[in-house]
CHARMM internal coordinates of N, CA and C (Angstrom, degrees):
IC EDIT
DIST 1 N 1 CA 1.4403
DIST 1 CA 1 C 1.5168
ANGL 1 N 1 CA 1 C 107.31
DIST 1 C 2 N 1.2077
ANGL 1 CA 1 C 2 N 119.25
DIHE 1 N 1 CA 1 C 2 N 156.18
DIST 2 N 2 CA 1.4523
ANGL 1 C 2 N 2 CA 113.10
DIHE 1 CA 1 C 2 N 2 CA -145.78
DIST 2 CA 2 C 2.0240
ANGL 2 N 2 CA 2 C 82.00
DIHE 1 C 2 N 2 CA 2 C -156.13
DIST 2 C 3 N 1.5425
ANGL 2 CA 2 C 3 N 114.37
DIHE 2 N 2 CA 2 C 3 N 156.32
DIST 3 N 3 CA 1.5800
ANGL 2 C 3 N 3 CA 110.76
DIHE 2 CA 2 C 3 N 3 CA 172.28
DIST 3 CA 3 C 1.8883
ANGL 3 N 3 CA 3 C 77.41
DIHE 2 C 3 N 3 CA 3 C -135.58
DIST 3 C 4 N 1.8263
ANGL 3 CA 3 C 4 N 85.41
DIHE 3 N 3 CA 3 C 4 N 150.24
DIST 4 N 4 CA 1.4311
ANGL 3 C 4 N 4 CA 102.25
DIHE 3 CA 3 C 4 N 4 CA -174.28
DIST 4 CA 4 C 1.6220
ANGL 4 N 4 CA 4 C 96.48
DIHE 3 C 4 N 4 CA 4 C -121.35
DIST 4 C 5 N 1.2515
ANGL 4 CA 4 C 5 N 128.36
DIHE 4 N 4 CA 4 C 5 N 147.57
DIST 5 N 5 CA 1.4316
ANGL 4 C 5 N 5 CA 122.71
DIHE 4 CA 4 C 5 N 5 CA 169.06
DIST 5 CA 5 C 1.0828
ANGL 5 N 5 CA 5 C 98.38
DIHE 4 C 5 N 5 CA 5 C -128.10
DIST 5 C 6 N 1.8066
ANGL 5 CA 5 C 6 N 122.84
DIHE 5 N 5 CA 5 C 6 N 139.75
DIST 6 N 6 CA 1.1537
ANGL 5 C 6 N 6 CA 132.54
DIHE 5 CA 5 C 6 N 6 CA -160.13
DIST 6 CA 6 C 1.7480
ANGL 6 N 6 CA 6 C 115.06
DIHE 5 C 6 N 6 CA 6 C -170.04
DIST 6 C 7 N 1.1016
ANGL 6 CA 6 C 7 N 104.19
DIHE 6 N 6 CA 6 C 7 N 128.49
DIST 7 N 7 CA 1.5598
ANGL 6 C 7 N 7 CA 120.07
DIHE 6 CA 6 C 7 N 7 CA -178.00
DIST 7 CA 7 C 1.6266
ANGL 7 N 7 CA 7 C 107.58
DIHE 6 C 7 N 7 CA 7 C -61.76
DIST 7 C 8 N 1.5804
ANGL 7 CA 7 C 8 N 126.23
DIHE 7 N 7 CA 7 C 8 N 118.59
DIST 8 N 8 CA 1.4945
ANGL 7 C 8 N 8 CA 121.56
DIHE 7 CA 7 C 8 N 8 CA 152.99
DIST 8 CA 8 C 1.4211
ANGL 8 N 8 CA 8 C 114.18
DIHE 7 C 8 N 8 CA 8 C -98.89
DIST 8 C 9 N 1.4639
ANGL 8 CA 8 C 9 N 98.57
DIHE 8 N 8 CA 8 C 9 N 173.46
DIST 9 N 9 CA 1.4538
ANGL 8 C 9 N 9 CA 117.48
DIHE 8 CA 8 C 9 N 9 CA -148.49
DIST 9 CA 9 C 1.5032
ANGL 9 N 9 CA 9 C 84.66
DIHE 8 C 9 N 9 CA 9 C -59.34
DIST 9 C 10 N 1.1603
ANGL 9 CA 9 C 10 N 158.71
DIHE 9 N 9 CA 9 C 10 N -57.94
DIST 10 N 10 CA 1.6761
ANGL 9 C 10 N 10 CA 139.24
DIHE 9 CA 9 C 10 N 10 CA -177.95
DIST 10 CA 10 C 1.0688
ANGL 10 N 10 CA 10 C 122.53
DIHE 9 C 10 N 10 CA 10 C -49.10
DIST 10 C 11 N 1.3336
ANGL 10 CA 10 C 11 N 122.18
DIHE 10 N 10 CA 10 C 11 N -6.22
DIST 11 N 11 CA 1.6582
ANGL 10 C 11 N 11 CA 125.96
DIHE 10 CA 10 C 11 N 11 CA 174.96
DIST 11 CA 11 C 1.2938
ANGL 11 N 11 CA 11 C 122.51
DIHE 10 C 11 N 11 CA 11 C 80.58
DIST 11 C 12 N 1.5989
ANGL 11 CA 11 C 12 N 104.22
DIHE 11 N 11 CA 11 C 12 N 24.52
DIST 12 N 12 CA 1.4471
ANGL 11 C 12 N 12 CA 113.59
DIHE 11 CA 11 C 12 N 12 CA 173.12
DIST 12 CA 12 C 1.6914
ANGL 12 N 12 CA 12 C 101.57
DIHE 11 C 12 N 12 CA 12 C -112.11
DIST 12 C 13 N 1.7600
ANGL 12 CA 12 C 13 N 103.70
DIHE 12 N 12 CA 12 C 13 N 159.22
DIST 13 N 13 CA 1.3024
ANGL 12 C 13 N 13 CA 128.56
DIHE 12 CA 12 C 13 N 13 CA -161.42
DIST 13 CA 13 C 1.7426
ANGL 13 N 13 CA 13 C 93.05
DIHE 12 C 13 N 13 CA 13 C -66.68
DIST 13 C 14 N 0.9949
ANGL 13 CA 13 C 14 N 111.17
DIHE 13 N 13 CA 13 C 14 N 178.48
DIST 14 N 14 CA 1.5590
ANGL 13 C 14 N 14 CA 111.55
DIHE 13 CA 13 C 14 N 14 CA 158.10
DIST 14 CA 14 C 1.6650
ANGL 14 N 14 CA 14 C 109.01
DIHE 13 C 14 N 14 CA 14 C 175.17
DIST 14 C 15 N 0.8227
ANGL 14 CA 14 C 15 N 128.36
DIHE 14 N 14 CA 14 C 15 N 155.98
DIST 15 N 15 CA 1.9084
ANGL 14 C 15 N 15 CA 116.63
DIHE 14 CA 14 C 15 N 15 CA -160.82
DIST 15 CA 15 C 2.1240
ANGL 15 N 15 CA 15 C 80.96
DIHE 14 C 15 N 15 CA 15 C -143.65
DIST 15 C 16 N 1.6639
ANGL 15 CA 15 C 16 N 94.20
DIHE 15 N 15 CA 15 C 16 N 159.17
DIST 16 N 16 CA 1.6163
ANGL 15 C 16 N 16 CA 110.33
DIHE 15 CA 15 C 16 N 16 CA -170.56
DIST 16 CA 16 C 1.3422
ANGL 16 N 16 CA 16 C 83.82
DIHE 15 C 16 N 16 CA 16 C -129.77
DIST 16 C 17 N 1.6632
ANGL 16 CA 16 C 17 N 108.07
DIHE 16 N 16 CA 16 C 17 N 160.52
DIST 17 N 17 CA 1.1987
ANGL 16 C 17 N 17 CA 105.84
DIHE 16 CA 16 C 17 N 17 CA 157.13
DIST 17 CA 17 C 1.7020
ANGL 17 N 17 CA 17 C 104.22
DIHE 16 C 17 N 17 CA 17 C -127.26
DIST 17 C 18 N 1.3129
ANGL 17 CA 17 C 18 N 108.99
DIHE 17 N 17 CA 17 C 18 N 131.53
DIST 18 N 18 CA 2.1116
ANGL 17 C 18 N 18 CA 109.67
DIHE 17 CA 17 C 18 N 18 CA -159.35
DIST 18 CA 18 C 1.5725
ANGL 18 N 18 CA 18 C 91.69
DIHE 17 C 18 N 18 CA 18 C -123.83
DIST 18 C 19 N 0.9994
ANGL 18 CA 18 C 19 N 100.43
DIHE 18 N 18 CA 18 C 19 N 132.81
DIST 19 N 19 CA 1.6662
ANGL 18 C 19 N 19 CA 116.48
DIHE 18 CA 18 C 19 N 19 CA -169.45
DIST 19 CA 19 C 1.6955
ANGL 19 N 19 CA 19 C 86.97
DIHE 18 C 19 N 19 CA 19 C -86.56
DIST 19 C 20 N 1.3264
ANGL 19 CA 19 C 20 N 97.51
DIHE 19 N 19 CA 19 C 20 N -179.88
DIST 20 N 20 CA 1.7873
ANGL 19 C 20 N 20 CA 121.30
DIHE 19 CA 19 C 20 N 20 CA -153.33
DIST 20 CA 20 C 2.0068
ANGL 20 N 20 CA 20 C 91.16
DIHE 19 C 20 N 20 CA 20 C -82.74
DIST 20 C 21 N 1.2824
ANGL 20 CA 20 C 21 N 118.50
DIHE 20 N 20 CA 20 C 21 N -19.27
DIST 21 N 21 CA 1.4255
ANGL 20 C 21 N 21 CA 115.60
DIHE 20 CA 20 C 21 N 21 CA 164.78
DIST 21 CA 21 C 1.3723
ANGL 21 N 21 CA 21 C 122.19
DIHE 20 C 21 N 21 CA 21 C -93.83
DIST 21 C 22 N 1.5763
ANGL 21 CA 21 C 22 N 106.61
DIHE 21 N 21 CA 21 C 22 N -3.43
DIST 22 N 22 CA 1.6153
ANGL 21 C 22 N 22 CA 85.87
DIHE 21 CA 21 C 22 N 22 CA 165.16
DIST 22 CA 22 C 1.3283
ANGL 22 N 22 CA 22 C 98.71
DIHE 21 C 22 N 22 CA 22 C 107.54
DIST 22 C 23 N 1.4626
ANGL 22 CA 22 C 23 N 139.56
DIHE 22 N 22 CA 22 C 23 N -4.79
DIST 23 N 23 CA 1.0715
ANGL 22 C 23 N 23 CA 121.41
DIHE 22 CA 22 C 23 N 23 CA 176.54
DIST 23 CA 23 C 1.5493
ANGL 23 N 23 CA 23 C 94.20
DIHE 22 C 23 N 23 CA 23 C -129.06
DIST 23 C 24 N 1.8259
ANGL 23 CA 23 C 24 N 92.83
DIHE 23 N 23 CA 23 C 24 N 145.40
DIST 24 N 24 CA 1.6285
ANGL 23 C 24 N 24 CA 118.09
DIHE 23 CA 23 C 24 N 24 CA -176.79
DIST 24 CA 24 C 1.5637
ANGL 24 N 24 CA 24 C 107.39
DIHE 23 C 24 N 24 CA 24 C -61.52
DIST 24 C 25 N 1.3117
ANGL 24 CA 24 C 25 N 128.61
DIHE 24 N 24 CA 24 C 25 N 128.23
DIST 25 N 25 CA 1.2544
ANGL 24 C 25 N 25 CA 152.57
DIHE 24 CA 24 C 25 N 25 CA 139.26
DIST 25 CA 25 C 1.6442
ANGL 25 N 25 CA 25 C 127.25
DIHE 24 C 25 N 25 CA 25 C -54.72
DIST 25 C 26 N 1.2584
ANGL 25 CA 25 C 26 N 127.03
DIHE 25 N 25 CA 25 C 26 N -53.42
DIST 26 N 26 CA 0.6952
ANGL 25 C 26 N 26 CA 147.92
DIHE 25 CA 25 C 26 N 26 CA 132.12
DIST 26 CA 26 C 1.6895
ANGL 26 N 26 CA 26 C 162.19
DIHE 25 C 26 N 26 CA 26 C -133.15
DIST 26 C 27 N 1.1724
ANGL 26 CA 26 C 27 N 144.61
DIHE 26 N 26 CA 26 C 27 N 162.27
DIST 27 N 27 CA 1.3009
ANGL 26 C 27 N 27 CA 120.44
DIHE 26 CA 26 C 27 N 27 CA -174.95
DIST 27 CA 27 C 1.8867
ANGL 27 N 27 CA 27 C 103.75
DIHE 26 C 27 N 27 CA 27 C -145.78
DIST 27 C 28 N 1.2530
ANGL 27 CA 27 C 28 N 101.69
DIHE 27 N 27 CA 27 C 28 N 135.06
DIST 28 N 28 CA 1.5065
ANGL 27 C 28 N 28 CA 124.89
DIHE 27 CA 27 C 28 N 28 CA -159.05
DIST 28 CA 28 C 1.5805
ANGL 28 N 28 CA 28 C 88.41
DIHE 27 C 28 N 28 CA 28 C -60.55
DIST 28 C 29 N 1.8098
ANGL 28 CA 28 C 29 N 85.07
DIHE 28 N 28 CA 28 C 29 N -174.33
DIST 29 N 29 CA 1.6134
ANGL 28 C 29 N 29 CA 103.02
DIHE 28 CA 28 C 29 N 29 CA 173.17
DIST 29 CA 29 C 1.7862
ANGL 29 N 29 CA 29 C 89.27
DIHE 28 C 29 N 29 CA 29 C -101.63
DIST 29 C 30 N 1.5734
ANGL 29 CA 29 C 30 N 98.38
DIHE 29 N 29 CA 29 C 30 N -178.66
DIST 30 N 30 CA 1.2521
ANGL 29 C 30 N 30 CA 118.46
DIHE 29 CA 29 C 30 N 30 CA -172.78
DIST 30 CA 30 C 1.7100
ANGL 30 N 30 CA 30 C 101.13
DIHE 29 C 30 N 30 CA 30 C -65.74
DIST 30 C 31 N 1.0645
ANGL 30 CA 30 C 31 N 141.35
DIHE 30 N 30 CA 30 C 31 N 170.14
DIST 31 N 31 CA 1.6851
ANGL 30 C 31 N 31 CA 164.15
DIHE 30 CA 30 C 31 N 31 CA 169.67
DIST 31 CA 31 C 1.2842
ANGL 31 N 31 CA 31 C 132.42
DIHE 30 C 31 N 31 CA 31 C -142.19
DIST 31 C 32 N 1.4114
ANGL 31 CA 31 C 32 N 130.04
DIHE 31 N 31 CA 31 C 32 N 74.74
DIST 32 N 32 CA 1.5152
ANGL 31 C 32 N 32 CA 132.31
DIHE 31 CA 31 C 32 N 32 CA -174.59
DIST 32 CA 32 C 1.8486
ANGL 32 N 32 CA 32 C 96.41
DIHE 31 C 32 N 32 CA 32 C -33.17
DIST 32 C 33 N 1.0881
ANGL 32 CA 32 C 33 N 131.58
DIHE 32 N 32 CA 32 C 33 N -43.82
DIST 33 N 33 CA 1.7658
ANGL 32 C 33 N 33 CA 131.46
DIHE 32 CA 32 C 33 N 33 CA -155.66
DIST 33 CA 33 C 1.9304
ANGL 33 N 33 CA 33 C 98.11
DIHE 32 C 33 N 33 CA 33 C -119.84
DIST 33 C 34 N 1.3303
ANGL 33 CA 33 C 34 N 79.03
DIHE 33 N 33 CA 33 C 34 N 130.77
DIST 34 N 34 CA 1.4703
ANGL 33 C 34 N 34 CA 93.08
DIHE 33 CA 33 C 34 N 34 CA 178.25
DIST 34 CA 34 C 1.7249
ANGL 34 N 34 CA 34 C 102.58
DIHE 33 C 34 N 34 CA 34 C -55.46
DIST 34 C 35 N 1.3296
ANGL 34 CA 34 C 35 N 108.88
DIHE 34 N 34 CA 34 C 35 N -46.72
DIST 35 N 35 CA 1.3495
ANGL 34 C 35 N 35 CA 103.29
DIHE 34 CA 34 C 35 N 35 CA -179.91
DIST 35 CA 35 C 1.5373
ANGL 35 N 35 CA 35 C 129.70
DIHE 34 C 35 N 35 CA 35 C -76.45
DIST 35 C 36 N 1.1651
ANGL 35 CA 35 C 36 N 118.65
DIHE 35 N 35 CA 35 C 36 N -1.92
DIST 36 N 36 CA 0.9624
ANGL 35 C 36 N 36 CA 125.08
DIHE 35 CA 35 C 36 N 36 CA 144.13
DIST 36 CA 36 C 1.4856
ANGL 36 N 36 CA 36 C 131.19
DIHE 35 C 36 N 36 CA 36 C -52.71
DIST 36 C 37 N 1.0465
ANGL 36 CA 36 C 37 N 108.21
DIHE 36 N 36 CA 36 C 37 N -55.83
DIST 37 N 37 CA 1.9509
ANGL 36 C 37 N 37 CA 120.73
DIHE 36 CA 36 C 37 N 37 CA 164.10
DIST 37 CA 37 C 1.3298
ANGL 37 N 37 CA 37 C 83.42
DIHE 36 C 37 N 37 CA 37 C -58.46
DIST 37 C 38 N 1.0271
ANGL 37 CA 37 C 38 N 129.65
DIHE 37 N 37 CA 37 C 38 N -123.19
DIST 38 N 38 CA 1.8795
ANGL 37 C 38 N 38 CA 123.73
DIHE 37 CA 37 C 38 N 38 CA -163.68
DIST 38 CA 38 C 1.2774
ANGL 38 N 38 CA 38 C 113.58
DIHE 37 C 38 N 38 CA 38 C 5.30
DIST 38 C 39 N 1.2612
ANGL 38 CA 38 C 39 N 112.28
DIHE 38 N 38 CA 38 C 39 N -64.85
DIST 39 N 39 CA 1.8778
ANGL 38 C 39 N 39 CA 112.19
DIHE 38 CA 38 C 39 N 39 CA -178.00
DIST 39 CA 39 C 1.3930
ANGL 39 N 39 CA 39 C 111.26
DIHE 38 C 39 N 39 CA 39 C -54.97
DIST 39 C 40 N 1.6028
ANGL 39 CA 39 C 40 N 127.73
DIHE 39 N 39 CA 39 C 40 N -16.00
DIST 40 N 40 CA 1.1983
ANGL 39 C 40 N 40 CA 115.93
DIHE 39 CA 39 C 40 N 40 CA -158.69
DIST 40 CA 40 C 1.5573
ANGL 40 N 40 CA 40 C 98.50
DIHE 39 C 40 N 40 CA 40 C -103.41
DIST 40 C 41 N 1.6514
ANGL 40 CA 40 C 41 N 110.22
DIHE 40 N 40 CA 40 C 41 N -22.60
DIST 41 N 41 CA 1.3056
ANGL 40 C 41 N 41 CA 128.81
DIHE 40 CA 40 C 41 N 41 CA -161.06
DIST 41 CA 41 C 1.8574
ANGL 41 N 41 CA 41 C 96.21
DIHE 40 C 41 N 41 CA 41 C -75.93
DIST 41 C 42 N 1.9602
ANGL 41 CA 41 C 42 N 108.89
DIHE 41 N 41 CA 41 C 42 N -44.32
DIST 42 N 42 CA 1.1001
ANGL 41 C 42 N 42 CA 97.80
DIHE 41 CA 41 C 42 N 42 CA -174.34
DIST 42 CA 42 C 2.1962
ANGL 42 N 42 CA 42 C 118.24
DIHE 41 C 42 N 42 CA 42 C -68.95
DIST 42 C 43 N 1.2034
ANGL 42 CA 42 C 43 N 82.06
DIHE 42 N 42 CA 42 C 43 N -43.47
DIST 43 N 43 CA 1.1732
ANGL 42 C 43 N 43 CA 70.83
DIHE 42 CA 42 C 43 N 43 CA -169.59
DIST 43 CA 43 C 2.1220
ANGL 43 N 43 CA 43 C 120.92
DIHE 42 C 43 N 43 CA 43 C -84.47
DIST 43 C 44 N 1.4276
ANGL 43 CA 43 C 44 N 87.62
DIHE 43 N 43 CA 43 C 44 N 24.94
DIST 44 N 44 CA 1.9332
ANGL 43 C 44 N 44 CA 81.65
DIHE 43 CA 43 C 44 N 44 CA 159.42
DIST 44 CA 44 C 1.7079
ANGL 44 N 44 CA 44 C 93.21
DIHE 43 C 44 N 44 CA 44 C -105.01
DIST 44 C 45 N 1.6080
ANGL 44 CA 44 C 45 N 118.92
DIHE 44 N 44 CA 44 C 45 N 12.94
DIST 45 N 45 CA 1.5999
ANGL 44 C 45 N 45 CA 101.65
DIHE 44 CA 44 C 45 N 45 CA -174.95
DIST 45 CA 45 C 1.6317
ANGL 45 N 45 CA 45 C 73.29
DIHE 44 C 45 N 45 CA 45 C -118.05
DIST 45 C 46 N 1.0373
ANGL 45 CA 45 C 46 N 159.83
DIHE 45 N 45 CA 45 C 46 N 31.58
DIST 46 N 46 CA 1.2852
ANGL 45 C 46 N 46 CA 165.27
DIHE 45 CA 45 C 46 N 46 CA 146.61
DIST 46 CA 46 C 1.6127
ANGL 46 N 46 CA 46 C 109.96
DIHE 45 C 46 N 46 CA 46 C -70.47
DIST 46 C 47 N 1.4619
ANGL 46 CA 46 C 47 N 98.53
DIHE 46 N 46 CA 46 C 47 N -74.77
DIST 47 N 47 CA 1.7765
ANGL 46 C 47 N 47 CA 107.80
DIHE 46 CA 46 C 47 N 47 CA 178.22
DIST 47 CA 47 C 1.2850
ANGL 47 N 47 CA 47 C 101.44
DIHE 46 C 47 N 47 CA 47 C -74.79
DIST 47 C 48 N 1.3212
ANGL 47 CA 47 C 48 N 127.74
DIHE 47 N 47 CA 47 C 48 N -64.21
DIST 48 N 48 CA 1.3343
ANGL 47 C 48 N 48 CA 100.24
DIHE 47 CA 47 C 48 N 48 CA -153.71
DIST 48 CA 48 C 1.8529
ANGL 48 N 48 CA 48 C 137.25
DIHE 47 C 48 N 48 CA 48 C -24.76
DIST 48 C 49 N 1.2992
ANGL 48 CA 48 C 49 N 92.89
DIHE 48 N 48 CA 48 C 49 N -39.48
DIST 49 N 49 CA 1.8250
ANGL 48 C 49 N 49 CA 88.17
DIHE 48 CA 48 C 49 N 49 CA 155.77
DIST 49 CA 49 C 1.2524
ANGL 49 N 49 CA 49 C 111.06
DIHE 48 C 49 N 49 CA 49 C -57.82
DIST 49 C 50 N 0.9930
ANGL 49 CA 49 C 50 N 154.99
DIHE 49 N 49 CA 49 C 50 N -14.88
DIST 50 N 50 CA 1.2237
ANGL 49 C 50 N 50 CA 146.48
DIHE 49 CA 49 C 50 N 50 CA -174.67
DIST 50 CA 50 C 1.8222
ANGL 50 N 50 CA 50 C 108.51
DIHE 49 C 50 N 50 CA 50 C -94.40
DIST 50 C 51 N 1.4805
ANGL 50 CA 50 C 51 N 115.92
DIHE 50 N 50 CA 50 C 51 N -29.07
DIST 51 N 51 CA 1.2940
ANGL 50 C 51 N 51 CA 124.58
DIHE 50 CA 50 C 51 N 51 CA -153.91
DIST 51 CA 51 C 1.4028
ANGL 51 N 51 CA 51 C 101.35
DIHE 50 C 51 N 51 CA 51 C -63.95
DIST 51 C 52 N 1.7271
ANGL 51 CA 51 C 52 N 133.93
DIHE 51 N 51 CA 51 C 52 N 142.62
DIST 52 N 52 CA 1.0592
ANGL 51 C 52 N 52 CA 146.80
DIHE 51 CA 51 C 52 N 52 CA 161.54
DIST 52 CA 52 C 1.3647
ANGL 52 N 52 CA 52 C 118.76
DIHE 51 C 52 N 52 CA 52 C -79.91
DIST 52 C 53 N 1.9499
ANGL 52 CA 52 C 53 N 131.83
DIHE 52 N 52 CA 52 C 53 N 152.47
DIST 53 N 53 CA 0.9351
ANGL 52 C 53 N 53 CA 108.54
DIHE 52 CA 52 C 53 N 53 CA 158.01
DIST 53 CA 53 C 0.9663
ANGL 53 N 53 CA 53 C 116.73
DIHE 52 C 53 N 53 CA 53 C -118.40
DIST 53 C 54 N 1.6865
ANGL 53 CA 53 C 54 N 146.13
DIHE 53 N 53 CA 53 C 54 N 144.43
DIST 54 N 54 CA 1.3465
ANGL 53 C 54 N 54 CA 158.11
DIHE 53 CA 53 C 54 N 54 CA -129.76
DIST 54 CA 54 C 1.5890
ANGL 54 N 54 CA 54 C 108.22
DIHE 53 C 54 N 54 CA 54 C -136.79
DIST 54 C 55 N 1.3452
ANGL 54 CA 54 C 55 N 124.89
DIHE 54 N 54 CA 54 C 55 N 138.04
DIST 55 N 55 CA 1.1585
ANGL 54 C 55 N 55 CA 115.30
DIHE 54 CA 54 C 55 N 55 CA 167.07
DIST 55 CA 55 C 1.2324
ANGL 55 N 55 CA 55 C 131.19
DIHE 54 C 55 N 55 CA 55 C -107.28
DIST 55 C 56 N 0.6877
ANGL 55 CA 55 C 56 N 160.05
DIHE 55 N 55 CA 55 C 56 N 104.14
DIST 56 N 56 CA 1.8261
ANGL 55 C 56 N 56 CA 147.88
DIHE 55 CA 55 C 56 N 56 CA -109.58
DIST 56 CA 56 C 1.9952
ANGL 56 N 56 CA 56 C 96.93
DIHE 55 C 56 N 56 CA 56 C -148.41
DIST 56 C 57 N 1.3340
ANGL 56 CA 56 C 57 N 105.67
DIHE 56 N 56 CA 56 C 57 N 115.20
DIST 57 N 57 CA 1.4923
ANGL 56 C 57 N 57 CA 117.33
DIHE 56 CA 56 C 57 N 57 CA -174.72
DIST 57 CA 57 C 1.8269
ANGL 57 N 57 CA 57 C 110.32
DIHE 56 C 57 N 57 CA 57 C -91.44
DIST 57 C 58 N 1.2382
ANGL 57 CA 57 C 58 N 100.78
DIHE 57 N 57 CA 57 C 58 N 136.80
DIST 58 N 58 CA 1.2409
ANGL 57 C 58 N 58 CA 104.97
DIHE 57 CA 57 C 58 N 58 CA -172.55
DIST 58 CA 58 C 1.5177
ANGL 58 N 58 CA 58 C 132.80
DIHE 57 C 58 N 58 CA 58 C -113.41
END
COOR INIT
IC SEED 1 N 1 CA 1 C
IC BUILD
């Protein structure tokens, strides 16, 4: 899994996260500051050790 940071057509930051086949997992909200995407990028690689998984009935 790999995070991509990347400019959309409004000129805000925005980072993906693309699994090891190539297809996107997820994709952020917009970010006026590059470092903003960075800050957001570090800390979901912060928790994720922490993250639980839940089973949710439907």
């Amino acid at each position: 899994m790999k995070f991509e940071i990347y400019t959309d057509s409004a000129g805000e930051f925005r980072f993906r996260i693309r699994a090891t086949n190539g297809n996107i997992l997820v994709s952020s909200q917009g970010y006026k500051q590059k470092a903003s995407a960075k800050n957001a990028i570090e800390t979901i690689k912060a928790k994720a050790a922490d993250a639980e998984t839940i089973e949710v009935d439907s």
